[in-house]
C-alpha positions as CSV (number, residue, x, y, z in Angstrom):
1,X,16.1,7.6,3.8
2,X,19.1,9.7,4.1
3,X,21.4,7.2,5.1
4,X,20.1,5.1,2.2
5,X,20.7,7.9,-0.6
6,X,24.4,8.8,1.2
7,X,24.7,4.9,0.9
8,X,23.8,5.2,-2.8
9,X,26.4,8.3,-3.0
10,X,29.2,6.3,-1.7
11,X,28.5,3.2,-4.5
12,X,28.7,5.2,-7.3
13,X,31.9,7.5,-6.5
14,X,34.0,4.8,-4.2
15,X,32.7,1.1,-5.1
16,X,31.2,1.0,-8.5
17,X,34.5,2.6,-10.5
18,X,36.5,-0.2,-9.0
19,X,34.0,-2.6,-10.0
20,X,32.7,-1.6,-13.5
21,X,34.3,-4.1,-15.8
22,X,32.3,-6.7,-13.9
23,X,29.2,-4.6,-13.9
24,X,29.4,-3.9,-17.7
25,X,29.6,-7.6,-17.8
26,X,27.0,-8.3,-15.7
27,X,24.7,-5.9,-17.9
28,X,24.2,-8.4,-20.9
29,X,25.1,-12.0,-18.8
30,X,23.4,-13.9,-15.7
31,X,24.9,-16.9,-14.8
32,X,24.9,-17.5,-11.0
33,X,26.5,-21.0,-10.1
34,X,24.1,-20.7,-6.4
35,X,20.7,-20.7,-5.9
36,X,21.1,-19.5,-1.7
37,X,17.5,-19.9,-0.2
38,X,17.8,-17.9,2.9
39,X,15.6,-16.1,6.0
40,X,14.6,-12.5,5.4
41,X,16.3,-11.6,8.9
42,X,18.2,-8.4,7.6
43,X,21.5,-9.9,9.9
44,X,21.5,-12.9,7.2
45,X,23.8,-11.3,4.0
46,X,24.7,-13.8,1.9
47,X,26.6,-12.6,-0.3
48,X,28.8,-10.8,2.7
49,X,28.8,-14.5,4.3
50,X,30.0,-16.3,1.4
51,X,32.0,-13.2,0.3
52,X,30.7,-13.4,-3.5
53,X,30.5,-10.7,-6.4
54,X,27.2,-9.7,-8.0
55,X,26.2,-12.0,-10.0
56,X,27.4,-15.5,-8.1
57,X,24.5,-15.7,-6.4
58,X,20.7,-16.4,-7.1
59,X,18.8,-15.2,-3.8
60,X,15.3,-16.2,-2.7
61,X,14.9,-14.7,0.8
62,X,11.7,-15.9,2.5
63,X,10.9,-16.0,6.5
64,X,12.1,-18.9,8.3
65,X,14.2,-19.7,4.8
66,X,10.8,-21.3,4.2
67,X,10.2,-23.6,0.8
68,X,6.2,-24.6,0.8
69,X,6.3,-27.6,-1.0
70,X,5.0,-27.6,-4.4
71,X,1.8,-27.5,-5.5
72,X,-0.1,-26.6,-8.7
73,X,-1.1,-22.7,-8.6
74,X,1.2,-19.5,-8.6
75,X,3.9,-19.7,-6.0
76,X,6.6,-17.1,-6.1
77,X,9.1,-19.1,-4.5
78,X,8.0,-22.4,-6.9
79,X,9.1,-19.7,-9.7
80,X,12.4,-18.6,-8.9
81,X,13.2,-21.9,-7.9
82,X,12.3,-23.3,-11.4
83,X,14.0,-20.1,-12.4
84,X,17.0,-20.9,-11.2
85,X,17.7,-25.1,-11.8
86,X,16.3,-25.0,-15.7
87,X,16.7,-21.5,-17.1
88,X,20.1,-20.3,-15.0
89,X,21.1,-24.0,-14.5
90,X,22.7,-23.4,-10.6
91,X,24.9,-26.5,-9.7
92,X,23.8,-25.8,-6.0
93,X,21.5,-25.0,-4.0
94,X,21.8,-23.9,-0.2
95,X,18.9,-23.6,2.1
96,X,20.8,-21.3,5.2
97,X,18.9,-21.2,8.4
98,X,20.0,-19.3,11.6
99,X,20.3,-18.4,15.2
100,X,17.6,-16.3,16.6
101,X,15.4,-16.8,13.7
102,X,12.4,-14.9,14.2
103,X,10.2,-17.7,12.7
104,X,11.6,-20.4,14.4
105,X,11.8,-18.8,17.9
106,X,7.8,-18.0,17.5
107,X,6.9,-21.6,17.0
108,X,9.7,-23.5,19.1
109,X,8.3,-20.7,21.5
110,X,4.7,-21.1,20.8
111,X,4.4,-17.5,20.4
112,X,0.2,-16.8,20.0
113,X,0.2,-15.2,16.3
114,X,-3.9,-14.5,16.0
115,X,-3.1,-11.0,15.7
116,X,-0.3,-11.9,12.8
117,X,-2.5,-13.8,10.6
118,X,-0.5,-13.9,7.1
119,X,2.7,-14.7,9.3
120,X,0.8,-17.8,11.0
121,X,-0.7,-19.5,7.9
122,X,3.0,-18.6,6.5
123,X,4.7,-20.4,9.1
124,X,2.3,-23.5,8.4
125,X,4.9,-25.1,6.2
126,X,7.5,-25.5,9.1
127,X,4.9,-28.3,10.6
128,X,7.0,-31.1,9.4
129,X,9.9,-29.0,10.9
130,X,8.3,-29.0,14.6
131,X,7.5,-32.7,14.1
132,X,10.6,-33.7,13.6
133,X,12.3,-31.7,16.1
134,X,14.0,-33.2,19.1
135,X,16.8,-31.3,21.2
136,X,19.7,-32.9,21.6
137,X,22.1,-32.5,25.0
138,X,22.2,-28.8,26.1
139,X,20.6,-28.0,22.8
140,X,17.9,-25.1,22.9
141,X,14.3,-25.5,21.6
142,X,14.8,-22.9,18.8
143,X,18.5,-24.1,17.9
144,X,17.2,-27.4,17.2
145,X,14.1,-26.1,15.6
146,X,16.5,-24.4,13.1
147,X,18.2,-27.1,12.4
148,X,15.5,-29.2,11.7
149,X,13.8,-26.7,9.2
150,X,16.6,-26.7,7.2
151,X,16.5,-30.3,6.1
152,X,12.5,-30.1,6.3
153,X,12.9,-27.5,3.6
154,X,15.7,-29.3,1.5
155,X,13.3,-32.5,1.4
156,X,10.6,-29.7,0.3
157,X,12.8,-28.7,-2.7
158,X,12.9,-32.2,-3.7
159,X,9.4,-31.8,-4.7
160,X,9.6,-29.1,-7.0
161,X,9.5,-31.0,-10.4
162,X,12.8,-28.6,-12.1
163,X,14.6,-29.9,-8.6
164,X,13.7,-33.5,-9.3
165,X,14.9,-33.3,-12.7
166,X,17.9,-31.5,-11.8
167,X,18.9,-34.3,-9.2
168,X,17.8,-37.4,-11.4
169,X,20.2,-35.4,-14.2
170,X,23.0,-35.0,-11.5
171,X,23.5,-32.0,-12.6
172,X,22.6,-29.9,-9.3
173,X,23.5,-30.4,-5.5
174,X,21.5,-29.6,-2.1
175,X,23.2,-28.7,1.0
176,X,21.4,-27.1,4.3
177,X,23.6,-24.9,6.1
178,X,23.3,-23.2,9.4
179,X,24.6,-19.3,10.3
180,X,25.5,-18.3,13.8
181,X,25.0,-14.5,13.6
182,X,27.3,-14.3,17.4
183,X,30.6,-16.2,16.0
184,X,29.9,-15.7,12.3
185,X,30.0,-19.8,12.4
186,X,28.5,-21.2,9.5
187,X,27.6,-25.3,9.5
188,X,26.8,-28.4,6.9
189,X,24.4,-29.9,7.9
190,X,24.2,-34.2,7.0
191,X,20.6,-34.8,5.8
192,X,20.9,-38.3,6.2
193,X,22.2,-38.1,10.5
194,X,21.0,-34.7,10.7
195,X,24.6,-34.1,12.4
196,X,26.8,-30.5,11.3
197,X,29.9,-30.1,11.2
198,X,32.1,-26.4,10.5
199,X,31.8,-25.7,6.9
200,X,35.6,-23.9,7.3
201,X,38.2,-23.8,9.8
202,X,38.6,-20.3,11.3
């Protein structure tokens, strides 16, 4: 915990003066123009990968950057997804998957979770992920697992009624991006081919 309060330490006497305008704003205003569904994996920032300011972004972080189709009942991530398209009104949202995901590497791996049983019932909604899943050239199982959950996840999102609104309204966009935590790449992924291309030019 030390490292933590000297962490603490260093934000109020070096970063927040610098940044206290924005904070006083950001005391009375919330308007983040990105919901950014991303994997817990504590190498996945991203607000350091998209290199925005408090505030910009709307974060649900769940493992695998899973989002369980809806259904009627309380949901946590059904709620700050609702949250974010019809109170905050984000323009887009971004489901980011990555290399070495944990998740993905136990099920592309077939990893035996009986002793993890909250994980494995968790992981239940990447199903139509695996189905779909077919490596491509020199492709690993995982890599191509992650890719695959990302668009199984954006066509989850589509069931959430606030998303199907939103999109019917025009008035919100989904992308499915992939990070590579090695090269710091970060890829678009085409729901309709599947196919990614660089999101920027290095």
């Amino acid at each position: 915990m030390h490292h933590l309060a000297d962490g603490i330490r260093r934000f109020h006497h070096d970063v927040f003066p610098a940044q206290a305008e924005l904070y006083q704003h950001l005391a009375t205003t919330h308007r983040p123009s990105t919901l950014f569904i991303s994997c817990s994996d504590a190498r996945v920032v991203p607000e350091l990968i998209t290199q925005q300011d408090p505030g910009e972004l709307f974060v649900i972080r769940t493992a695998g950057n899973l989002v369980p189709a809806h259904t009627s009942g309380a949901d946590g991530v059904a709620a700050s997804v609702e949250y974010a398209v019809a109170v905050l009104g984000v323009a887009d949202i971004i489901v980011c998957g990555h290399s070495a995901c944990g998740a993905m590497t136990a099920l592309a791996e077939q990893h035996d979770l009986t002793a993890l049983p909250s994980i494995g019932d968790w992981l239940r909604h990447a199903d139509a992920s695996q189905a779909r899943t077919v490596p491509t050239g020199d492709e690993d199982k995982v890599a191509a697992l992650v890719r695959e959950n990302v668009l199984a996840q954006l066509a989850n999102l589509v069931t959430h009624p606030s998303v199907a609104r939103a999109l019917a309204r025009q008035t919100v966009r989904l992308h499915g991006w992939t990070f590579d935590i090695a090269t710091g790449t970060v890829e678009e992924l085409d729901p309709a081919t599947g196919r990614s291309a660089a999101l920027a030019a290095s």
